[in-house]
C-alpha positions in Angstrom: 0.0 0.0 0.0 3.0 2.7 0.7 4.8 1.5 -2.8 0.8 2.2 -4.4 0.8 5.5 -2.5 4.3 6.8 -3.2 3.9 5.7 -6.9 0.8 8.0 -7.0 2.5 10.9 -5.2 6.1 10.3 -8.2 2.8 10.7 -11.0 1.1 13.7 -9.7 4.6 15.1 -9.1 5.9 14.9 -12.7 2.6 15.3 -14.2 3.3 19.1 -12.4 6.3 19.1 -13.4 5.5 18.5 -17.1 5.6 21.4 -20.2 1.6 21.2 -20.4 1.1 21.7 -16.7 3.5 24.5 -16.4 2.2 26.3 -19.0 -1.3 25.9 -17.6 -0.1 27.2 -14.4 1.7 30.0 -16.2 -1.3 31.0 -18.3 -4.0 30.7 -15.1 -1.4 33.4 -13.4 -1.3 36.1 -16.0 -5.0 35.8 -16.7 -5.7 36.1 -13.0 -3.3 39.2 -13.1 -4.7 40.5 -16.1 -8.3 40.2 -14.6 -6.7 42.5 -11.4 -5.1 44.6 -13.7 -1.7 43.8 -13.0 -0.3 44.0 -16.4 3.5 43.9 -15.4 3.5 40.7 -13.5 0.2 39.4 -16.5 3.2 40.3 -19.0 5.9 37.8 -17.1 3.3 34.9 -16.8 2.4 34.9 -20.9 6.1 35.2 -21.5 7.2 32.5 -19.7 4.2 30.5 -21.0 5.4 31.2 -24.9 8.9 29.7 -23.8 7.2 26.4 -23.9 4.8 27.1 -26.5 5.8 30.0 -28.8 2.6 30.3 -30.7 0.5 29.8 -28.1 -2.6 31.9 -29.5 -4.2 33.0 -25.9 -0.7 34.1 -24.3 0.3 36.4 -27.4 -3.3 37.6 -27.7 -3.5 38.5 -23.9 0.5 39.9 -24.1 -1.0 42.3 -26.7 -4.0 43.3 -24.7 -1.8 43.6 -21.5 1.1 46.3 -23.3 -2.2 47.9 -25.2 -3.8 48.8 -21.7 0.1 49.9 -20.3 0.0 52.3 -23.0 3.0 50.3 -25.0 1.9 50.1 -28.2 5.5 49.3 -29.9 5.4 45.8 -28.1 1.4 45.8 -28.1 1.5 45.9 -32.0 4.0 43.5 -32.4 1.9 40.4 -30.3 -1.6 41.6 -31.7 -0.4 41.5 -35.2 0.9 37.9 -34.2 -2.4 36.7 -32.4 -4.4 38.3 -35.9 -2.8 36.2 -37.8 -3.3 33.0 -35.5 -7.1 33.8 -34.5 -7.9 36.4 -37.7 -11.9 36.7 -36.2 -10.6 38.0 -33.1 -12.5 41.6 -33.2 -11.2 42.7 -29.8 -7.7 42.1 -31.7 -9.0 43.7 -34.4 -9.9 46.8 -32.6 -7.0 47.8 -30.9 -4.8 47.0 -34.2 -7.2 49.3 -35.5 -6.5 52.0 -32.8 -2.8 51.6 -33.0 -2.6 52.2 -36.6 -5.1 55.3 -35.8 -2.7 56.6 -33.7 0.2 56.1 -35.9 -1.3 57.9 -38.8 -2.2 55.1 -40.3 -5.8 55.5 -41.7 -6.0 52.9 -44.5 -5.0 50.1 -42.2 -7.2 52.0 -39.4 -10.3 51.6 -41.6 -9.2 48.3 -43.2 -9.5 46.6 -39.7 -13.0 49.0 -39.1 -14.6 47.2 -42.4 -13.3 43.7 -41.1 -15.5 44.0 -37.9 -18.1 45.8 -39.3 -18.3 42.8 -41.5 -19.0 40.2 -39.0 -20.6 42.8 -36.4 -22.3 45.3 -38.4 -23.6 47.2 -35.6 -20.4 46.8 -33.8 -19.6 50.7 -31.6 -15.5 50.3 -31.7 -15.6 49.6 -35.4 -17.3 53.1 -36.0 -15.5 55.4 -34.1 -12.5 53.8 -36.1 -14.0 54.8 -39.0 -14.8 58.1 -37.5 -11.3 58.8 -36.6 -10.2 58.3 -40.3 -13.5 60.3 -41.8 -11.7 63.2 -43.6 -13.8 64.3 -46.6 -17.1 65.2 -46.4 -18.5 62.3 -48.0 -17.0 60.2 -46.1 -18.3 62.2 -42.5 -21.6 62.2 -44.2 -21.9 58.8 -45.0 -20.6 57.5 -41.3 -23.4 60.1 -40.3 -26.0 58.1 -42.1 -24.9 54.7 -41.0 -24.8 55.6 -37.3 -28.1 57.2 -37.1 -29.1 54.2 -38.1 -27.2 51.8 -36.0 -28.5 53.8 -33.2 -32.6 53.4 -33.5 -31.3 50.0 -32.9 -29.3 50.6 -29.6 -31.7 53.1 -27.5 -30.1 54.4 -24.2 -26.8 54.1 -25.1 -24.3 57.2 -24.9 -21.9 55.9 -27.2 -23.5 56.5 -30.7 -24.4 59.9 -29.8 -20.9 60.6 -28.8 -19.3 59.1 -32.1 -22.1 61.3 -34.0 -20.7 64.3 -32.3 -17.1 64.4 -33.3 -18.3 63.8 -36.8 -20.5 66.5 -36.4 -17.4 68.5 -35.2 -15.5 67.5 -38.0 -18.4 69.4 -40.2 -17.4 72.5 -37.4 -21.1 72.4 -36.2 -20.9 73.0 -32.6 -24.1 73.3 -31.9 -25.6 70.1 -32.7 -22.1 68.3 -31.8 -23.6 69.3 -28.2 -27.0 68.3 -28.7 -25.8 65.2 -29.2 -23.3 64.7 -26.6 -26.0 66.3 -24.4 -28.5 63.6 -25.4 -25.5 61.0 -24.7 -25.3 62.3 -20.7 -28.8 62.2 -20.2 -29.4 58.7 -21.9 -26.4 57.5 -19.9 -25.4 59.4 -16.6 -22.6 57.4 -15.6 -21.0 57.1 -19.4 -17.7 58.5 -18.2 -17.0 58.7 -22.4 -20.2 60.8 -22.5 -18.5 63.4 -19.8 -15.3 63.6 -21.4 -16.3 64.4 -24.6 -18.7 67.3 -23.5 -15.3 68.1 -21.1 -13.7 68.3 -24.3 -16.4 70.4 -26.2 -16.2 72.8 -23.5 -12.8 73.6 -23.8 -12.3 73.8 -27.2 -15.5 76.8 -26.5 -12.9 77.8 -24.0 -15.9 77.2 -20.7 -13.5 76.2 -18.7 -16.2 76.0 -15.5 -17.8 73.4 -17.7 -15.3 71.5 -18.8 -13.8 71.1 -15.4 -17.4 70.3 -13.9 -17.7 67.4 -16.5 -14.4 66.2 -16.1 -14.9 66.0 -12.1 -17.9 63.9 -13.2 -16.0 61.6 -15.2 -13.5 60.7 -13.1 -15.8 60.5 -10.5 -17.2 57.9 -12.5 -14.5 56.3 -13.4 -12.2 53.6 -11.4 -8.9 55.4 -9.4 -6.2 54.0 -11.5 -8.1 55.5 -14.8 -7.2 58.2 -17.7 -10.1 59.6 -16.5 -8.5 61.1 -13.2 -5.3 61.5 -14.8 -7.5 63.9 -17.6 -9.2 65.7 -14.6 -5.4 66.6 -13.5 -4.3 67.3 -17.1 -6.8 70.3 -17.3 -5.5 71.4 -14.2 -2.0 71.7 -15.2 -3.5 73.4 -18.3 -4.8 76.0 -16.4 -1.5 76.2 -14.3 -3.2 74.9 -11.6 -0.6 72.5 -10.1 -1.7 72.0 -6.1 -5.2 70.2 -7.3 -3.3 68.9 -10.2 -1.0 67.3 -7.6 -3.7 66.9 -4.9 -5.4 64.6 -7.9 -2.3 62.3 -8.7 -1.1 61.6 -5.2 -5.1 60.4 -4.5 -4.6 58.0 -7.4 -1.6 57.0 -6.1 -2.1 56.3 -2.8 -5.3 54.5 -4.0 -3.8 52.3 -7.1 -0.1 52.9 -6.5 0.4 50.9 -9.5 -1.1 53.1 -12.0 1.9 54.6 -14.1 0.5 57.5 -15.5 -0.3 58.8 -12.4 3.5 58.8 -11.0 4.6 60.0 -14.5 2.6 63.2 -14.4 3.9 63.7 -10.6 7.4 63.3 -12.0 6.7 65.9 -14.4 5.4 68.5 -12.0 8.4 67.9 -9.8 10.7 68.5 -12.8 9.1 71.2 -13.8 9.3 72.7 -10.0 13.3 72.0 -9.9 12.7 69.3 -7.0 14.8 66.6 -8.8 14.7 64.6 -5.7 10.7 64.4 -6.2 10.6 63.4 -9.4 13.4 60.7 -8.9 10.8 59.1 -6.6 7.9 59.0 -8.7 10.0 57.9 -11.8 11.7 54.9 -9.3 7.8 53.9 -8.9 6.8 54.3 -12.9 10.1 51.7 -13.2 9.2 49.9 -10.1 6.0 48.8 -12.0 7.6 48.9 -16.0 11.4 48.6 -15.6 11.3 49.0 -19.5 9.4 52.1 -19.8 10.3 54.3 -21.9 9.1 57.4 -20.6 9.9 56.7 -17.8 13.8 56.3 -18.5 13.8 58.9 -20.7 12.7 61.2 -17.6 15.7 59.3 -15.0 17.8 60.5 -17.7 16.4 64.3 -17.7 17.0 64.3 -13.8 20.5 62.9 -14.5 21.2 65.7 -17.4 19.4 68.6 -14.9 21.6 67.1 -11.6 25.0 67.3 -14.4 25.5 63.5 -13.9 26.7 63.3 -17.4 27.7 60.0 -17.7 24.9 58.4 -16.4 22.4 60.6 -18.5 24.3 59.6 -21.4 23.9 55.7 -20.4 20.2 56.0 -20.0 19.5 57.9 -23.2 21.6 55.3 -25.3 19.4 52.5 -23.1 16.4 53.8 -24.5 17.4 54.0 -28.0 18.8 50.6 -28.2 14.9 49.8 -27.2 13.4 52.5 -29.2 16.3 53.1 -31.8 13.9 56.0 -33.8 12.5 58.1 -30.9 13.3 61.6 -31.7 13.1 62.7 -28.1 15.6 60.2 -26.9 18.0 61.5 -30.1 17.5 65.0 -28.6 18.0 64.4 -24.8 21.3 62.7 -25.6 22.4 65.4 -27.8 21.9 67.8 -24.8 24.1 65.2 -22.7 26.8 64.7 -25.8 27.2 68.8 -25.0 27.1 69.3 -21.3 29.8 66.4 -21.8 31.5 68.6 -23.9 31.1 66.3 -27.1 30.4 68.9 -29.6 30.2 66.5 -32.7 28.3 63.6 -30.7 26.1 66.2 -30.2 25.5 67.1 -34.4 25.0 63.4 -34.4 22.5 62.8 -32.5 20.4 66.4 -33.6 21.1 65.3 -37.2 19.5 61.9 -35.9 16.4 63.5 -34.1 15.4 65.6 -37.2 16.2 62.7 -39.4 13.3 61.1 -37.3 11.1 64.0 -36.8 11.9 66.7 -39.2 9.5 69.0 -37.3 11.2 68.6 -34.2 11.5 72.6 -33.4 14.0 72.5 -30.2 16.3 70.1 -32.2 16.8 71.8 -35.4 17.2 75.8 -33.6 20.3 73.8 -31.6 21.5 72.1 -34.5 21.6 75.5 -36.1 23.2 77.7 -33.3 26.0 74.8 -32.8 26.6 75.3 -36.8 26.0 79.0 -36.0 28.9 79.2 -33.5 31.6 77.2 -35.2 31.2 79.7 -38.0 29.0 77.3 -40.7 26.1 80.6 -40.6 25.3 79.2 -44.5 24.7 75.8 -43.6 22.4 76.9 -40.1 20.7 79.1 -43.2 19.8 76.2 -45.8 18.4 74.0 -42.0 16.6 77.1 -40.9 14.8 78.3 -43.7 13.8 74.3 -45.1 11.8 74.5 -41.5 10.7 77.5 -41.6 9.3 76.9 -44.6 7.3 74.2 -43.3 6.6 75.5 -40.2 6.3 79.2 -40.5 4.6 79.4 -36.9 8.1 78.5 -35.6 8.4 81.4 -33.7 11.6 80.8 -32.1 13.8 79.5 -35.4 13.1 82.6 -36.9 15.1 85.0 -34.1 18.2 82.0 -34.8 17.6 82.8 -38.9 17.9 86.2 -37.8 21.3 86.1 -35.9 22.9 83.4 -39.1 22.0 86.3 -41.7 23.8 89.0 -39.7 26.7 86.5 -39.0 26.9 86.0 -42.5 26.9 89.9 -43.2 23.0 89.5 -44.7 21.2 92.8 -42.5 18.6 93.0 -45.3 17.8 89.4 -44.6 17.5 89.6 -40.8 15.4 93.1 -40.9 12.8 90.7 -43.2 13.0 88.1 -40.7 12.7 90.6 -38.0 9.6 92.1 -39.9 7.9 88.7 -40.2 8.6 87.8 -36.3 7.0 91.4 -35.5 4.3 90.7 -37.6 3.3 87.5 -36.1 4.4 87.8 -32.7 3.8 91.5 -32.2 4.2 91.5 -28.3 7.9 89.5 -28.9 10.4 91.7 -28.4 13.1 89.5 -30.3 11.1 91.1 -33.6 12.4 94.7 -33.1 15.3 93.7 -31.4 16.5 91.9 -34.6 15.2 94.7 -37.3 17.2 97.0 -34.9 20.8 94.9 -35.1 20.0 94.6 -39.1 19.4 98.1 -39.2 22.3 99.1 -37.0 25.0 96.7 -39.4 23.4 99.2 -41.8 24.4 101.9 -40.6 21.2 103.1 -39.9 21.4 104.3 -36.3 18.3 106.5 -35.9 16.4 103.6 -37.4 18.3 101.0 -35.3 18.3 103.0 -32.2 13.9 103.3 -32.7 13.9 99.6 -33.4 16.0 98.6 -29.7 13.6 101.2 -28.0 10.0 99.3 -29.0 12.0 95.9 -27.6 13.0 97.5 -24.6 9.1 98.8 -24.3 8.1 95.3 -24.8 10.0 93.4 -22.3 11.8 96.3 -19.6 14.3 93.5 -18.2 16.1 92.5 -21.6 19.9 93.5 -21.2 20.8 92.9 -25.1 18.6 95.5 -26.7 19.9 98.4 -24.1 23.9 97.3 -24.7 22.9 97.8 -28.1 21.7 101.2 -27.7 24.8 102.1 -25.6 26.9 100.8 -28.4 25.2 102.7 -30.7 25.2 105.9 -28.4 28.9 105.6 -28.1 28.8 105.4 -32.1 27.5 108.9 -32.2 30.2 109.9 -29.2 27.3 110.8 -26.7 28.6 108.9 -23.5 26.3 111.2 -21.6 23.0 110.1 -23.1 24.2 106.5 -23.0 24.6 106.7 -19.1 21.5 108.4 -18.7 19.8 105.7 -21.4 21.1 102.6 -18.9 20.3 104.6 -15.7 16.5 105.3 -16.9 16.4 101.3 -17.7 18.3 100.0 -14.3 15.3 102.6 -12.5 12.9 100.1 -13.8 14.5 96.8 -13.2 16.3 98.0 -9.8 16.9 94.2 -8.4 18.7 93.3 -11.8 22.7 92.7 -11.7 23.5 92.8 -15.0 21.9 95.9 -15.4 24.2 97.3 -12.6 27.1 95.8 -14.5 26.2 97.6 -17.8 26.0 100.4 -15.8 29.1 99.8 -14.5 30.6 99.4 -17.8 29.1 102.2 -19.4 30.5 104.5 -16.7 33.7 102.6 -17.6 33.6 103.6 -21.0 33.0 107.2 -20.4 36.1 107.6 -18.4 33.9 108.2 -14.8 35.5 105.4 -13.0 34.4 106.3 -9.6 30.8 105.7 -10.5 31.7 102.5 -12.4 33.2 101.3 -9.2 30.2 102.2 -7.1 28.3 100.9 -10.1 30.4 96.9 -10.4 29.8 97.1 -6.3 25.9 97.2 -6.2 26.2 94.8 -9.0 28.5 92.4 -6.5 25.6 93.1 -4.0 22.3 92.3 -5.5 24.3 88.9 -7.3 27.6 87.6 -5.6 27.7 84.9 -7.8 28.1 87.1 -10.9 31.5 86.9 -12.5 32.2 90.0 -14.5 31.9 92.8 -11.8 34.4 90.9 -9.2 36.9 91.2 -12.5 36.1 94.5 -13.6 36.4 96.3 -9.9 39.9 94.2 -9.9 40.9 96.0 -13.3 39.9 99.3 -11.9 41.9 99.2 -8.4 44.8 97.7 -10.6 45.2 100.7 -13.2 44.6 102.8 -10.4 47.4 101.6 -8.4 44.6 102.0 -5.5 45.4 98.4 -3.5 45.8 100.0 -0.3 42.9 102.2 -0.2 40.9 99.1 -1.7 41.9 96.8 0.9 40.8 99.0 3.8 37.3 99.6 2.3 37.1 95.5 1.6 38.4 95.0 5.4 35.6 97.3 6.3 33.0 96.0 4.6 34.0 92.8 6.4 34.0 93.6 9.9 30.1 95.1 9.2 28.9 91.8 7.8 31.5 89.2 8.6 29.1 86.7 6.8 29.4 88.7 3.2 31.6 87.0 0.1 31.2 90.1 -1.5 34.7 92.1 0.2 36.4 88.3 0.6 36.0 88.4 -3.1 37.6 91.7 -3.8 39.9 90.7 -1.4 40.9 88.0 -3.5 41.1 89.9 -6.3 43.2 92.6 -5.1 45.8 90.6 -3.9 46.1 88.6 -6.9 46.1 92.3 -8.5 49.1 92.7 -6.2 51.1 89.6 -6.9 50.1 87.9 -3.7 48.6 84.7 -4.5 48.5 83.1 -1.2 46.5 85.9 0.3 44.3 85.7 -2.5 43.9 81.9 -2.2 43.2 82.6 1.8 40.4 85.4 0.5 38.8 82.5 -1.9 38.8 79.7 0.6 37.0 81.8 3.7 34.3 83.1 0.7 34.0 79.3 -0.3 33.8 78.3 3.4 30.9 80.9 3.9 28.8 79.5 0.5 30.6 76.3 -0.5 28.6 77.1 -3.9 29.8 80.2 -4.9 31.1 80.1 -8.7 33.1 83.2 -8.7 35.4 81.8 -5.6 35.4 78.4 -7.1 36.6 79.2 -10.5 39.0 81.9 -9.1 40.8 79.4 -6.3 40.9 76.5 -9.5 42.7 79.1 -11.6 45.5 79.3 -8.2 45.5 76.0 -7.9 46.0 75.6 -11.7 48.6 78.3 -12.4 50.3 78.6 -9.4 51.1 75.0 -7.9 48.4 73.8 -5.7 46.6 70.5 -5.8 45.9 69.7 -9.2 42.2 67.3 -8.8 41.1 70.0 -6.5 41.5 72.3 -9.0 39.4 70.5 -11.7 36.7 69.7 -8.8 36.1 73.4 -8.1 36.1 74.3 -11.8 33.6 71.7 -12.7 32.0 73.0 -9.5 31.9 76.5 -11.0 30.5 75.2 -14.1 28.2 74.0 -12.9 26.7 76.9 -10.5 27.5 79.4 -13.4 27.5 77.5 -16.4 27.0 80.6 -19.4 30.7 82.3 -17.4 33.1 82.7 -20.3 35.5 82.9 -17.8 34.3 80.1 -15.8 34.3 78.4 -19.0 37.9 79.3 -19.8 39.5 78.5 -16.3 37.8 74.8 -17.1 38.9 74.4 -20.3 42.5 75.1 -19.9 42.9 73.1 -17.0 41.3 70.1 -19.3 44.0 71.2 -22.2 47.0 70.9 -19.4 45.2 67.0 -18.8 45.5 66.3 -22.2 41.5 66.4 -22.7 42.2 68.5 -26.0 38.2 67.9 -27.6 36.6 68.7 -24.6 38.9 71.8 -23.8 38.6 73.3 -27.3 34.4 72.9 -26.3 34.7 75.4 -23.3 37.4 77.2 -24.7 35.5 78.2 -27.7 32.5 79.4 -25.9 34.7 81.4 -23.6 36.4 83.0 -26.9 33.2 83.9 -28.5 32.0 85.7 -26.1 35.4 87.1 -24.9 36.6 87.7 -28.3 39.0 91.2 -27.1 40.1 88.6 -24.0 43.9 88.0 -25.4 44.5 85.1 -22.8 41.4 83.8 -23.5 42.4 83.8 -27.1 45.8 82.2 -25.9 44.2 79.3 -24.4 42.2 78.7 -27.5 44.4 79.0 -30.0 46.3 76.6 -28.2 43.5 73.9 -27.8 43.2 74.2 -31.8 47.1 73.9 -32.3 47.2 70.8 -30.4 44.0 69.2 -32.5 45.9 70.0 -36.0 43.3 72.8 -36.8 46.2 75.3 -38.0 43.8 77.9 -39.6 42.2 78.2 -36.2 45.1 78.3 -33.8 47.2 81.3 -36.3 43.4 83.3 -35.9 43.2 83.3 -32.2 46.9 83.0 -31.6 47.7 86.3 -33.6 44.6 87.8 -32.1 46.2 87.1 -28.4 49.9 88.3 -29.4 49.1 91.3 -31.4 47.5 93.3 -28.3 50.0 95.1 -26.3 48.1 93.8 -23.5 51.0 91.6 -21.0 49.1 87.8 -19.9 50.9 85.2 -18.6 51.9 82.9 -21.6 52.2 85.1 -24.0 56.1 84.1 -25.2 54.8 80.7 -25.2 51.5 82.2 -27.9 54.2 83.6 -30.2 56.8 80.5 -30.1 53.8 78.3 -30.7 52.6 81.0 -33.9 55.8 80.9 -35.3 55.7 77.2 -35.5 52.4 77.5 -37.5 54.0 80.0 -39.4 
């Protein structure tokens, strides 16, 4: 009898050991997931059940279903196009093939898969909005029309008919009975939460925002927690700017069905948006918690990445995701954006020639392509880019002010002023219109003209520093440094918090020879933004042609016994002493200002420039200039104190990256020219190192390394 029973117990064993029996048990699992909407563990059940069966029809079919309703529809097309072809009367396969290729802008196949159901099911509610969605001429509308009204006599108190009638009546731009209908459809069927959102919808398009929200309430009232529905409700909410209820709306869905994805993704988004990278980490852990291989979800770790300067690791995530996804334009782009913050100008090019080879409407990429072709001097092929897109999309707002500045760099003012005319004309509260018929009008010669041009930008936006330095360049044109300093001090009375107006104050003062209001001028500057740059160097310059290191130094110590706690005087401090010759001191100066506020760029980049030049610890000198960068990361100087600590590494590429930016917006800097001229020298670009190299050496201007600028321009020579 023991033999009989342990014989019996070997048998039931292996028979659940067998293929047949696994699979069962596999496919039992993910249907019991699917059924509780679990679709990530459904997904790893059918899988493992089409290892032992790879055509098995009701695992593909319910894989497809499952990455349909997870909003995948990459891997959702691929397993329902399978199960169509091994169960083709499938209609529920049918319809969401049909969806997919509605989506994709795909209407023949769309409407091909409509007329299959409608076939078998003639009065079958899926199949018509299909053919609704791919309705374009009015024939077509008119005819679906016709068919519905009279599918619908057949299916009394339903919503949906009335609701596909209206967005074909929509489609004919009749509002009016588009309303009725949908109207009809909420009465007929209160809790249709499709009936709600399309009225929701109707409303806002009428721009009854009240309305809409009051139906979209209903819906998702209606509707189950973890539902587009709710996530709509905090859509609209977000539209209106609204981000507390929008918030207040996602974290109830999450706490309710934490494994809803869309939910966390919009909470990721909002904490983006906000800056609070920490946040949106969190919420984008639990949209990969739930889909490890979600795409959006990876694509936002690597934004936080890129926004948090972990370059590297954006870099890896990007790449991840296009390995998956290898045309997704938005991936192309993010990585481009990590290629440059790495310093990888021509990975960069690569990847932005990538995302508009996918997505040749893709705004953001092409203006970048065309300013990194702008800034390496290529202005006529950022033209031929720019005008192709603007031509097909002349509500481009933004590519036109980019067209602007390549047709000035390529000597073209008649061009930009047309350019500048059309932006005007179509944005005519933009004050990047004026500002760029002003430059055109100024390469001109025109100054009157130019000088009206700069005035309507500065009446348009008060706190835009380029179209008042414009005016002060064009003031000093007509020798009047009187009216210019009265121009910038009647513009710094309206922005009165702004730095940089301060410092063009400062430098406009300069200019006209005053330099005891320039100093008091670069000082409020210092005040109202420590961490700006320019005025720490320009007070410096001022005590040091004054021969005034003395006086300055008993002001700075001062200043410092008032507010101990100020980096402002430990700045100047610095400065002055390095003014003087006396690095240590000045070292001393930076490292109490970086003890004070560990983050501020001026100190950083200043002590990394000691450490650099003037024997010090080497690593600690990249780490604060990477630091720097990173606090301050438009600085030329900041830029240039990186860079040519890279080029003494031997990090030529990346150097030449930061030491180019520097030089382009430093262009009368002749160290600054030094440094790049060098960096071009040592990548065998000799046109470009003679350029900047004479440009350094012909100043009579003294900067350290300037015998080693004219040995190395001889050898070029």
């Amino acid at each position: 009898m023991a033999v009989l029973l342990f014989i019996g117990l070997a048998l039931v064993m292996g028979c659940s050991r067998s293929p047949e029996a696994k699979k069962a048990r596999y496919l039992e699992r993910g249907d019991r997931y699917f059924k509780q909407e679990k679709y990530r563990e459904a997904t790893l059940e059918y899988r493992n059940a089409l290892r032992l069966e790879e055509n098995n029809a009701h695992a593909v079919r319910q894989l497809g279903l499952a990455h349909y309703q997870t909003g995948e529809m990459g891997q959702a097309y691929r397993y329902l196009l399978r199960a169509q072809q091994l169960t083709p009367d499938d209609l529920d396969v049918r319809k969401k093939l049909g969806t997919i290729y509605l989506l994709g802008a795909k209407p023949n196949e769309a409407r091909e898969q409509a007329e299959a159901i409608l076939q078998r099911d003639p009065k079958n509610l899926e199949a018509l909005l299909l053919l609704a969605g791919v309705a374009r001429t009015p024939q077509e509308i008119d005819g679906l029309v016709a068919r519905l009204e009279k599918v619908r006599q057949d299916l009394p108190g339903q919503a949906k008919p009335l609701v596909i009638l209206a967005s074909l009546y929509l489609r004919k731009n009749d509002a009016v009975t588009a309303e009725r209908y949908l109207r009809g459809a909420v009465s007929q069927e209160p809790k249709s939460v499709e009936a709600h959102g399309a009225l929701a919808n109707l409303y806002l398009a009428k721009r009854d925002n009240a309305q809409a929200e009051s139906e979209l309430r209903i819906a998702a009232d209606l509707a189950p927690v973890g539902s587009p529905a709710r996530t709509r409700l905090a859509d609209f909410y977000l539209l209106l700017g609204r981000r507390d209820e929008a918030r207040k709306v996602l974290n109830d869905i999450t706490a309710k069905a934490p494994d809803y994805v869309p939910a966390w993704r919009l909470l990721s988004q909002i904490a983006f948006a906000e800056g609070k990278l920490d946040d949106s980490a969190k919420a984008v852990e639990m949209v990969l918690k739930s889909r490890p291989g979600d795409v959006e979800g990876r694509l936002m770790r690597g934004r936080i990445h890129l926004a948090r300067r972990e370059t590297p690791q954006a870099i890896q995530e990007f790449q991840a995701v296009l390995k998956t996804e290898p045309r997704l334009g938005p991936a192309h782009y993010q990585l481009a954006l990590a290629q440059l913050q790495g310093g990888n100008v021509q990975q960069a090019k690569a990847e932005l020639k990538a995302t508009v080879t996918t997505a040749p409407n893709y705004a953001e990429a092409v203006i970048l392509l065309a300013e990194i072709n702008l800034q390496s001097g290529a202005a006529q092929v950022a033209i031929e880019d720019l005008e192709r897109f603007v031509a097909a999309q002349p509500q481009a707002l933004p590519a036109y002010v980019v067209l602007g500045a390549a047709y000035l760099a390529a000597k073209r003012p008649a061009d930009a002023i047309e350019v500048g005319r059309k932006l005007a004309g179509a944005a005519p509260r933009d004050p990047r219109g004026p500002y760029l018929i002003g430059l055109g009008l100024g390469a001109q010669g025109k100054r009157p003209a130019a000088r009206q041009q700069l005035e309507a930008s500065l009446n348009l936006a008060p706190q835009a520093l380029e179209p008042l330095a414009q005016l002060v360049s064009l003031t000093f044109a007509d020798r009047q440094p009187a009216q210019a300093i009265e121009r910038v001090k009647k513009q710094v009375a309206l922005v009165p918090k702004s730095a940089p107006h301060r410092m063009l104050l400062g430098e406009t003062y300069a200019a006209a020879g005053d330099l005891k209001a320039a100093e008091a001028a670069f000082q409020q500057a210092i005040e109202l933004d420590p961490n700006l740059m320019e005025p720490y160097v320009k007070l410096g310059g001022l005590y040091a042609a004054a021969g005034r290191y003395d006086e300055a130094l008993a002001k700075v110590n001062d200043a410092a016994k008032r507010n101990p706690r100020d980096v402002g005087p430990l700045m100047l401090e610095g400065i002055i002493f390095e003014q003087k010759g006396e690095v240590t001191k000045a070292r001393e100066s930076y490292e109490k200002a970086l003890a004070i506020n560990p983050h501020l760029a001026p100190a950083a980049n200043n002590l990394a420039w000691i450490y650099s030049e003037h024997g010090g610890d080497k690593e600690k000198a990249l780490q604060l200039a990477q630091m720097a960068k990173e606090m301050a990361p438009d600085d030329p100087r900041i830029s240039d104190t990186l860079g040519w600590i890279l080029y003494k590494r031997g990090v030529y590429q990346r150097a030449l990256s930061l030491l180019r930016e520097s030089a382009e917006k430093l262009p009368a800097n002749p160290q600054v020219q030094y440094h790049v001229g060098m960096a071009y020298a040592q990548l065998g670009d000799k046109d470009n190192a003679r350029k900047a190299l004479t440009a350094a050496t012909s100043t009579t201007a003294e900067f350290f390394g300037k015998d080693d600028a004219r040995k190395t321009l001889a050898a070029l020579k």
